[in-house]
C-alpha positions in Angstrom: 0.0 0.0 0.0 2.7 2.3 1.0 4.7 1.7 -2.2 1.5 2.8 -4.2 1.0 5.9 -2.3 4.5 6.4 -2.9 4.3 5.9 -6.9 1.3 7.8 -6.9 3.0 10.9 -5.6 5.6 10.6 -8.1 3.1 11.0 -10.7 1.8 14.0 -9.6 5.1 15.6 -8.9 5.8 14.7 -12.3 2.8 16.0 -13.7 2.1 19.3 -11.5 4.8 20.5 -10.0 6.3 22.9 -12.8 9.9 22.3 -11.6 9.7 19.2 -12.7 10.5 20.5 -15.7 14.1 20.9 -15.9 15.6 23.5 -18.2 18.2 22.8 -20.5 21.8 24.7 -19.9 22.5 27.8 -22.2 25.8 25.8 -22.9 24.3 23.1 -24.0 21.5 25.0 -26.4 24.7 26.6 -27.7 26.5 23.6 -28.2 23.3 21.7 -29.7 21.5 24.2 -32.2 25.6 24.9 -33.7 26.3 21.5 -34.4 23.1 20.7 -35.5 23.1 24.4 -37.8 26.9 23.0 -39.3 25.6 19.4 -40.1 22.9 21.3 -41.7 25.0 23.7 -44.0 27.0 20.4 -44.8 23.8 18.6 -45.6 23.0 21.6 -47.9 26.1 21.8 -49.7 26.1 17.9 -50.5 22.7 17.9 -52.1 23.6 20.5 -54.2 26.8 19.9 -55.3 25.4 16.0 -55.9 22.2 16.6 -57.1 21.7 14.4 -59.8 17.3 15.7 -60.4 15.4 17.2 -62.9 15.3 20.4 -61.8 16.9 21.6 -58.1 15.1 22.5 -55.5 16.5 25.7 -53.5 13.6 26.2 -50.9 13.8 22.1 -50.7 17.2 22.1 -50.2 17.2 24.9 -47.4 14.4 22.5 -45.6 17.4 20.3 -45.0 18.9 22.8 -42.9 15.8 23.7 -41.3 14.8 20.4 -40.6 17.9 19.3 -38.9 17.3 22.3 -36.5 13.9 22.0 -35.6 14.5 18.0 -34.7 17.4 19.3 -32.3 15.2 21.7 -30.7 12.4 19.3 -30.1 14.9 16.6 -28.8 16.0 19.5 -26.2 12.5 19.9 -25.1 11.2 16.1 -24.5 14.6 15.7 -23.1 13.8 17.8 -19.9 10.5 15.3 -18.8 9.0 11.8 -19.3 5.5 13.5 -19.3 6.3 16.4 -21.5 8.5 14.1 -23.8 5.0 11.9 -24.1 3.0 15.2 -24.7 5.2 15.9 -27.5 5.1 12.7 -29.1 0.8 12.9 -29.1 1.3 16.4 -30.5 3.1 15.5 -33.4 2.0 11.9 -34.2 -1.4 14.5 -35.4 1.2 16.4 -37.9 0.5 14.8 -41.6 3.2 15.5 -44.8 1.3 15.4 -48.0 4.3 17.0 -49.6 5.2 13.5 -52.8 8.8 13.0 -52.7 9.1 11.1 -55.9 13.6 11.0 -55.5 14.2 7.9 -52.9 17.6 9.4 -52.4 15.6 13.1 -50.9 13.9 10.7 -48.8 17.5 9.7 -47.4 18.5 13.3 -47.3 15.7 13.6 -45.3 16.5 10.7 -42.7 19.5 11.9 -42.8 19.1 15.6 -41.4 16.2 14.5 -38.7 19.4 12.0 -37.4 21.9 14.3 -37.3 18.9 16.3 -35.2 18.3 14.0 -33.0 22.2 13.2 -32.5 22.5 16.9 -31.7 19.6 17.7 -29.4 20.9 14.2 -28.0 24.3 16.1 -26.7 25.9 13.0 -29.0 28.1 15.4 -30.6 30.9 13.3 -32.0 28.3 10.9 -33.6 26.5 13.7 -35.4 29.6 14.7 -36.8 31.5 11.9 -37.3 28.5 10.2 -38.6 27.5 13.1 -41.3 31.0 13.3 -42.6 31.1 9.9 -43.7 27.8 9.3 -44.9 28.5 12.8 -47.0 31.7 10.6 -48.0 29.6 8.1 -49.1 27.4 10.3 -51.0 30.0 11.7 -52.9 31.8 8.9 -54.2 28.5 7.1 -54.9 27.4 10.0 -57.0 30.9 10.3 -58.7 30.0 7.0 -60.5 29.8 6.9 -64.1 26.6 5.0 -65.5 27.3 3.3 -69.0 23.9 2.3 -69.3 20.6 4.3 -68.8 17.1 4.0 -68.8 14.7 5.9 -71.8 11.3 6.1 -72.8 10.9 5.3 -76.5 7.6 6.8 -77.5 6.5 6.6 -81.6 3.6 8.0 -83.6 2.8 6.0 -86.7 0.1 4.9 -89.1 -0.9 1.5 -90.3 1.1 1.6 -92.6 4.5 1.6 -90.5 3.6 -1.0 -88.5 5.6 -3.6 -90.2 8.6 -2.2 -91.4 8.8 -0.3 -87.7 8.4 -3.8 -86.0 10.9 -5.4 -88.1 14.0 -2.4 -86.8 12.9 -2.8 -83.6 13.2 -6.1 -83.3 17.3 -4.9 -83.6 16.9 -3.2 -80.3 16.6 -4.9 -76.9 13.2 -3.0 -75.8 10.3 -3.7 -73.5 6.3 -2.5 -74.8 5.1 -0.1 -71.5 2.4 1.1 -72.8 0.2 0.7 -77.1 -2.2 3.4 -77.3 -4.4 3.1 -80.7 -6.4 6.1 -81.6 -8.0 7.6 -85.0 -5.2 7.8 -87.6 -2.2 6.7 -85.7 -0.8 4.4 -83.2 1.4 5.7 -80.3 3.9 3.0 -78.9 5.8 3.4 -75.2 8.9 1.2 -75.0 11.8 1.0 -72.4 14.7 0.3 -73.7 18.8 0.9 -72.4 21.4 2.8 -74.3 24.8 3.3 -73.7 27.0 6.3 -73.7 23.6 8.1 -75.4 24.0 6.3 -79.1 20.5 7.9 -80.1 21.7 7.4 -84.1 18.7 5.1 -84.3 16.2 7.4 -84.0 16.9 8.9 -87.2 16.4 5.6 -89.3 12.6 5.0 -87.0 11.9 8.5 -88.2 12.8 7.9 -91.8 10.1 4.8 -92.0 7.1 5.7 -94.2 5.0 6.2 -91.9 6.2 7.5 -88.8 5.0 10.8 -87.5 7.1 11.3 -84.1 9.9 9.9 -82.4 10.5 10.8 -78.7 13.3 9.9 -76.0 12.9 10.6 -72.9 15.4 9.5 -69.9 13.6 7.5 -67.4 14.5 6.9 -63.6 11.8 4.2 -62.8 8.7 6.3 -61.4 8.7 9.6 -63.8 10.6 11.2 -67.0 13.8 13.4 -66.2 
């Protein structure tokens, strides 16, 4: 009985009593929002100089920096109470992102800067840093590789009439049909295909066939054109 009187009380110290809530040190909000405001900066220069996109982002980019300081701060706060930590957690478990990231590598940027956050707020200082300049290492030399072969979208307009000489030169080329849309007058084809080193002289002899109205190329990452 005594011991549940006893936990009992703890609770409501924890929960009422407003000193509870220990403050975090000057010192360490210094030493916490710089880290986390370098790691950011760095973060921001590797996405930039490494971007390999369509088109780059600045106000996305700057989110990096952003976002690594704002994850500090909040691990600062919950840091200071079990109760307030929980609070904070129900707060932002309501907090919804409908922002599509269609890159999986922003999505790692992303990881990235809420860890090197949380490593900050965390007083972890040597594992933020240590830890950011080798997955920016990583990053680098990753990006640095060449890639002999990519991935395009081959899409051709033609008429009934090309159908048979086009299928016969593309059976030359190592393609795969996405998509055979068939209106009023022509025929629009979709095919993947992989080139190397951008040889695109082909496209010249599909445009030559009697018959053909259009040929397209467009690069393809998996999930949208570039």
């Amino acid at each position: 009985m005594n011991d549940l009187i006893t936990f009992d009380n703890v609770i409501k110290k924890s929960v009422i009593n407003l000193e509870a809530f220990r403050s975090v040190s000057y010192i360490d909000m210094l030493f916490g929002f710089t880290c986390a405001f370098a790691i950011g900066i760095f973060i921001f220069w590797i996405y930039r100089r490494y971007f390999r996109g369509v088109v780059y982002s600045y106000n996305y980019n700057v989110s990096f920096v952003l976002m690594t300081l704002i994850t500090a701060m909040i691990i600062m706060t919950i840091s200071t109470n079990i109760v307030l930590s929980l609070g904070m957690v129900g707060a932002l478990s309501i907090v919804r992102f409908r922002t599509a990231v269609k890159d999986p590598l922003d999505i790692v940027y992303m990881f990235w800067a809420i860890s090197a956050g949380i490593a900050s707020g965390a007083k972890m200082y040597p594992l933020a840093i240590i830890g950011s300049l080798f997955i920016g290492a990583v990053l680098a030399v990753l990006s640095k590789r060449k890639v002999h072969k990519h991935a395009y979208l081959l899409i051709i307009r033609h008429t009934e009439e090309a159908a048979d000489p086009l299928r016969n030169e593309l059976r030359k080329m190592t393609t795969s049909l996405k998509s055979k849309n068939v209106r009023k007058g022509y025929t629009e084809l979709t095919l993947e295909l992989s080139l190397r080193d951008d040889n695109t002289s082909f496209m010249k002899k599909l445009n030559d066939i009697e018959g053909v109205m259009e040929v397209s190329l467009i690069n393809y990452t998996g999930d949208y054109a570039q």
